[in-house]
C-alpha positions as CSV (number, residue, x, y, z in Angstrom):
1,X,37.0,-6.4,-6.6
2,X,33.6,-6.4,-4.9
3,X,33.6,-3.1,-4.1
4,X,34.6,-1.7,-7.8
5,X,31.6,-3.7,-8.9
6,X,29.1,-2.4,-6.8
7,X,30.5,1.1,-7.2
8,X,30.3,0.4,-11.1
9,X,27.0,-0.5,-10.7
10,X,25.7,2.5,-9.1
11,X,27.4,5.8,-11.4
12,X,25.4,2.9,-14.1
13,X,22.1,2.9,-12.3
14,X,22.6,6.8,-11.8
15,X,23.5,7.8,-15.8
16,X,20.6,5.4,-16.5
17,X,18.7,7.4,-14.3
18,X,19.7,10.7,-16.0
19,X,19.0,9.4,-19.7
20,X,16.0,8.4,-18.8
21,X,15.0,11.6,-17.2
22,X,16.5,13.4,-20.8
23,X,14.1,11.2,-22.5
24,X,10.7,11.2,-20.4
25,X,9.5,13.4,-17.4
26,X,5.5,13.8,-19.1
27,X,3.6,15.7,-16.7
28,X,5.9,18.4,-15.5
29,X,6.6,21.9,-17.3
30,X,9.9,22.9,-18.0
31,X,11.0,24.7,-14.7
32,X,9.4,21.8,-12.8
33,X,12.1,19.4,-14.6
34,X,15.0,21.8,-14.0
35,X,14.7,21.6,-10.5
36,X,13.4,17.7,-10.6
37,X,16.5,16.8,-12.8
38,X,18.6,17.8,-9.7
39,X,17.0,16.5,-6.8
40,X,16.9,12.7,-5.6
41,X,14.0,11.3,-3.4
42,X,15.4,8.7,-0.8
43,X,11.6,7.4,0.4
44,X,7.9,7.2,-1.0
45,X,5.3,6.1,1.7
46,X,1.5,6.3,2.0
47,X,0.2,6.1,5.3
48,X,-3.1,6.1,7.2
49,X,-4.7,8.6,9.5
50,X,-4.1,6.0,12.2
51,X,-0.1,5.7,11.4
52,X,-0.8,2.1,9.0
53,X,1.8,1.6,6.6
54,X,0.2,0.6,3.5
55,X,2.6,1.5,1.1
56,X,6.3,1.9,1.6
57,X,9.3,2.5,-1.0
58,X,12.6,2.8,-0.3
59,X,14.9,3.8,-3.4
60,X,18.3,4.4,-2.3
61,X,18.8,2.5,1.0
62,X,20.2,5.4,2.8
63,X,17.4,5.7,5.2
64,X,16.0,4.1,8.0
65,X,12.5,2.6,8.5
66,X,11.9,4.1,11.5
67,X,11.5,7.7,9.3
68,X,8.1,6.4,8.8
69,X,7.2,6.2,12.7
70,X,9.6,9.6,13.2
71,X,7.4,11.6,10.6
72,X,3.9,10.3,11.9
73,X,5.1,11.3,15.4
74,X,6.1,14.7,14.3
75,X,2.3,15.1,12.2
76,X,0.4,14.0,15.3
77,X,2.2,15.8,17.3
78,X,1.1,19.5,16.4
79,X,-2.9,20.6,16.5
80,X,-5.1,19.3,14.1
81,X,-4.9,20.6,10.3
82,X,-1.7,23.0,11.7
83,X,1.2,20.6,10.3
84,X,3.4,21.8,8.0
85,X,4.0,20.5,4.7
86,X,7.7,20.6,5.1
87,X,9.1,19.1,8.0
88,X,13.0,18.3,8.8
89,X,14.0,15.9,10.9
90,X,18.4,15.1,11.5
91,X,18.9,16.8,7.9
92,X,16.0,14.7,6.5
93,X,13.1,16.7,4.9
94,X,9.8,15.2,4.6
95,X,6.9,16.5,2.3
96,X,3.5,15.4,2.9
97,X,0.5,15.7,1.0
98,X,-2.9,14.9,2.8
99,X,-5.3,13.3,0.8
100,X,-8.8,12.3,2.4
101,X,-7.0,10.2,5.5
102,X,-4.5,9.3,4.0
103,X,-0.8,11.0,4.3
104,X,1.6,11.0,1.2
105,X,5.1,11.2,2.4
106,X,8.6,12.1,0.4
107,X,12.1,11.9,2.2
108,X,15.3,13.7,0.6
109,X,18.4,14.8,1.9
110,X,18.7,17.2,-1.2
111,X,17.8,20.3,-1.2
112,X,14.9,20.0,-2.8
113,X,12.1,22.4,-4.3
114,X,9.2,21.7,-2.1
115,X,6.4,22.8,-5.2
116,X,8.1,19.9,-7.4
117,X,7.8,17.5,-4.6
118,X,4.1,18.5,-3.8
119,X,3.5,18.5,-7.5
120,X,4.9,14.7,-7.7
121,X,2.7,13.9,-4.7
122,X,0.0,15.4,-6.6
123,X,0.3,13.5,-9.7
124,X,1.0,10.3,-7.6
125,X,-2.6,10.6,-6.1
126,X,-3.8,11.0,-9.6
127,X,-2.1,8.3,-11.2
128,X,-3.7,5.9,-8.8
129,X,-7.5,7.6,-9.3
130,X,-6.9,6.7,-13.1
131,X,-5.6,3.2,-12.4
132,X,-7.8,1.9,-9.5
133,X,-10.4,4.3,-9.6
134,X,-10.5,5.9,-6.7
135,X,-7.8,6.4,-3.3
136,X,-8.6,5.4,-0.2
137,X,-7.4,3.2,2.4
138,X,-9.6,-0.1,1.0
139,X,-8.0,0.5,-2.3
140,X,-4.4,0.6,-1.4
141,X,-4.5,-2.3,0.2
142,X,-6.7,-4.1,-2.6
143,X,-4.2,-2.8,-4.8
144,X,-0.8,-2.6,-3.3
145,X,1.2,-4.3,-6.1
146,X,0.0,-2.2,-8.7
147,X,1.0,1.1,-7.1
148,X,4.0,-0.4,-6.3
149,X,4.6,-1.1,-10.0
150,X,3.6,2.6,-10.4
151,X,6.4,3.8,-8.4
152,X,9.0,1.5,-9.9
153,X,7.7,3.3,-13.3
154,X,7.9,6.7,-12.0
155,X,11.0,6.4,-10.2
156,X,14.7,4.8,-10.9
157,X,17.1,5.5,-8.2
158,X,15.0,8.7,-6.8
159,X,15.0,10.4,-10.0
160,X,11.6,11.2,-11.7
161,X,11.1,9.5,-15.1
162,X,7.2,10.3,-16.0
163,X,4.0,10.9,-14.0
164,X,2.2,10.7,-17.2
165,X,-0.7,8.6,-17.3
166,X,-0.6,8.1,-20.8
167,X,3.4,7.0,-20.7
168,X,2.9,5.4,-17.7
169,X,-0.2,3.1,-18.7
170,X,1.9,1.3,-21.9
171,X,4.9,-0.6,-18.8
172,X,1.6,-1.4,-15.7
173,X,1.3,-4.7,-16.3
174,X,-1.1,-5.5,-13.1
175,X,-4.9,-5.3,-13.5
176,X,-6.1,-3.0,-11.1
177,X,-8.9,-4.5,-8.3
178,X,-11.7,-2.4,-8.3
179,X,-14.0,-1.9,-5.3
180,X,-17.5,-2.4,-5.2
181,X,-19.9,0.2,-4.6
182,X,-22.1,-1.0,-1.2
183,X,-25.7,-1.9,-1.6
184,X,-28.4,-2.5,0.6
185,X,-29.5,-5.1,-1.3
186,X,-26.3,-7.4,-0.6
187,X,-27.6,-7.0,2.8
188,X,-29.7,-9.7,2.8
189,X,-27.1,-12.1,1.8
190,X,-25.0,-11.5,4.9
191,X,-25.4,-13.5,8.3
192,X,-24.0,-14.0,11.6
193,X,-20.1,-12.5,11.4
194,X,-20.2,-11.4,8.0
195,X,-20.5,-14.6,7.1
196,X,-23.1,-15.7,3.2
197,X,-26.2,-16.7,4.5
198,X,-27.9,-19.8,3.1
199,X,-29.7,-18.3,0.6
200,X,-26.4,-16.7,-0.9
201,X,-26.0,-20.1,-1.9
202,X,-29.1,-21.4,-3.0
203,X,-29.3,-21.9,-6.9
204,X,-31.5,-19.1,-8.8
205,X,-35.3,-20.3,-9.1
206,X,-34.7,-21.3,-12.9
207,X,-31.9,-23.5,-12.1
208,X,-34.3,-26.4,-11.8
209,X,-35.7,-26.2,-15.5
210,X,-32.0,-26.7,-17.1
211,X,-31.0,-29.9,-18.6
212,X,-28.5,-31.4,-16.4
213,X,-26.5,-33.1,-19.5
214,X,-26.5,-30.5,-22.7
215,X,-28.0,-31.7,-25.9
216,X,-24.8,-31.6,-27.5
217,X,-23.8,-34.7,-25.9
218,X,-22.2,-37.6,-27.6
219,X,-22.2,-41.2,-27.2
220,X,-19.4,-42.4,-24.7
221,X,-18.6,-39.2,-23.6
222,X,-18.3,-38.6,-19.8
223,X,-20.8,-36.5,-17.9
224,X,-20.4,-35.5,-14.3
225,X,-23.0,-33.5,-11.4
226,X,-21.3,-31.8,-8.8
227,X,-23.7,-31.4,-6.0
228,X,-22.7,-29.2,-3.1
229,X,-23.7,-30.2,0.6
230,X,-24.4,-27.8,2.6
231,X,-24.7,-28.5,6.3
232,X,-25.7,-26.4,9.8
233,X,-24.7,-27.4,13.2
234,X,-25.8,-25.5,16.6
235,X,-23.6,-26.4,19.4
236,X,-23.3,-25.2,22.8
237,X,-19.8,-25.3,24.3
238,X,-18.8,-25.3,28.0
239,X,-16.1,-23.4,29.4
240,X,-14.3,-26.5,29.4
241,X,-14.6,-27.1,25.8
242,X,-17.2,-29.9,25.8
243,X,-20.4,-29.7,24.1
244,X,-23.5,-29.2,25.9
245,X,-25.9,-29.2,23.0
């Protein structure tokens, strides 16, 4: 029936799991991949010195959600810089790794080696320096499907596969978003709200001396201009929604 399917399909996903944690597991030395090969993560989630969930991965489905909000309350909860690294919560361990503001979270129920699960944090926050180039907040969010993709790579079913960056770097498809440096120099291109000022949009002074048609044009060919309009309006409203101005 059903049922034999789905539990088919899981001792598959799990000796998948295991093969492909005999074939790959870059990054970690050998005792590191003794005690790995034996432990299961249930949850990967990234989170924000104000509680935000940016990134959140659930690989077995045994857990709740609300282990997220559980562990934030528990990190918050104690004097600043004094929380543990490991912290157990109804036979749930969390690991955290803090990195700048951000939190880096595993859940297991195994009894797990907490050096191989701070080492995996570790090389999480690595991997994600070498793909997007740096890890912060802005940069999560810019690139949440490609870290994601990352953890679908370095994780099937909980196990570890590779947190090699040269392993990993051959199956990340998505191009990475990279942020730009700030410059007071864009600052003159910014107005009222953060909106582009009109000179943001103002053709460069040489504009003018281009051909509008290239020389290259043929006889019967069709040639277009595509002028944009750019208009300002001032209005005062009432507090009853009609203009005054």
């Amino acid at each position: 029936g059903s049922e034999q399917v789905a539990r088919w399909g899981r001792g598959r996903a799990r000796e998948r799991a295991g093969a492909r944690w005999g074939q790959t597991c870059a990054g970690f030395g050998s005792g590191a991949r003794a005690a790995a090969a034996a432990m299961m993560m249930s949850q990967v989630f990234i989170l924000s010195a104000r509680g935000d969930h940016l990134i959140y991965k659930d690989f077995r489905g045994e857990e709740q959600k609300d282990a997220v909000d559980i562990f934030y309350q528990k990190v918050t909860g104690l004097p600043k810089g004094q929380a543990p690294v490991v912290m157990h919560h109804q036979g749930l361990h969390y690991v955290h790794l803090r990195q700048n503001t951000l939190y880096l979270v595993v859940t297991t129920r195994d009894n797990p080696s907490p050096f191989t699960l701070i080492h995996f944090l570790s090389r999480l926050a690595g991997l994600i320096k070498d793909h997007c180039g740096s890890l912060s907040e802005k940069t999560l969010r810019m690139n949440f499907a490609l870290v994601y993709e990352l953890l679908d790579e370095m994780l099937d079913f909980g196990y570890i596969q590779s947190t090699s960056t040269d392993v990993l770097k051959n199956f990340i498809q998505t191009q990475p978003v990279i942020s730009k440096p700030f410059s007071l120099f864009e600052l003159s291109n910014i107005g009222l709200f953060g909106a582009d000022t009109q000179q943001s949009k103002v053709a460069p002074g040489h504009a003018a001396s281009r051909p509008a048609v290239g020389g290259n044009c043929t006889q019967g060919s069709k040639t277009e201009i595509f002028v944009d309009v750019i208009e300002r309006l001032t209005v005062v409203i009432a507090a009853n929604k009609s203009a005054l101005v």
